[in-house]
N, C-alpha and C positions, 0 to 999 in steps of 0.2 A: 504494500500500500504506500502511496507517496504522502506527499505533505498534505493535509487540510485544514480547514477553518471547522468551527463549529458558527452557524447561523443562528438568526431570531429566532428562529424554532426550535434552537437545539438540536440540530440535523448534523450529521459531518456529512462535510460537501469537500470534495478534492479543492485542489486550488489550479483556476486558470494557469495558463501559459505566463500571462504578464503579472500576476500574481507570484508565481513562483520566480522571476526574472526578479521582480520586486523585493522577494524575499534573500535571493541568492547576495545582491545588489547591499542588503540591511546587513546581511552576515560577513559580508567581504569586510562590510566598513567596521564593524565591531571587533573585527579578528584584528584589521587593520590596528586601529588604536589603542588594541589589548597588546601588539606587538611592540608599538610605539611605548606604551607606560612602563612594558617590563625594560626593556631593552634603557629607558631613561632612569631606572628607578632600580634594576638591578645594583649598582655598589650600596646601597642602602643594607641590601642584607650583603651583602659581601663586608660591612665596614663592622656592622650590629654585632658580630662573630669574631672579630676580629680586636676591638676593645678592651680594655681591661675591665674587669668588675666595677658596675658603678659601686660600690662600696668602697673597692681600693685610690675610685678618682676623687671622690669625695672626702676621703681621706685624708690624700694626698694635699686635695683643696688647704682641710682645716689645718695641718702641720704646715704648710706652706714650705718656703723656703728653698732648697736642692731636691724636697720630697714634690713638691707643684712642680719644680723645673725639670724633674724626671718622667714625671709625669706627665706633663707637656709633650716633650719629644716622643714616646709611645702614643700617646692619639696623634702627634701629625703626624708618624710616621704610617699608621694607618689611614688617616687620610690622605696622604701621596699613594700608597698600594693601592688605594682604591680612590683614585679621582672620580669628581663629576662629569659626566659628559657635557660638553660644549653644547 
């Protein structure tokens, strides 16, 4: 059985020619912009994995001093590994 609508009557009715052209048409562009988000949005979980414990940055935070500045360098170095895309 191919694709169908269900009608006012609550019938399933196949779906036309340009209905199904219509639909092919809705799905390309949703794959589309699903491909678009991951592909933009991938280092996010590449980075999320990559971080230290927020426990040990906050940490870090309140001691401050060479503890914050060690600190520092482990997250941007995960943010260089895993840049933003342009």
């Amino acid at each position: 059985m191919g694709r169908h609508r269900i009608n006012i009557h609550n019938e399933v009715v196949p779906l036309t020619e340009e209905e199904e052209k219509a639909r092919d048409a809705e799905e390309a562009e949703v794959a589309s912009q699903y491909a678009d988000y991951v592909a933009n949005n991938k280092y996010k979980d590449d980075r999320a994995g990559s971080y230290p414990p927020i426990g040990d940055q906050l940490d870090a935070l309140w001691k401050g001093g060479d503890d914050a500045d060690a600190m520092k360098i482990l997250v941007n170095k995960v943010k260089s590994d895993f840049p933003k895309p342009d």
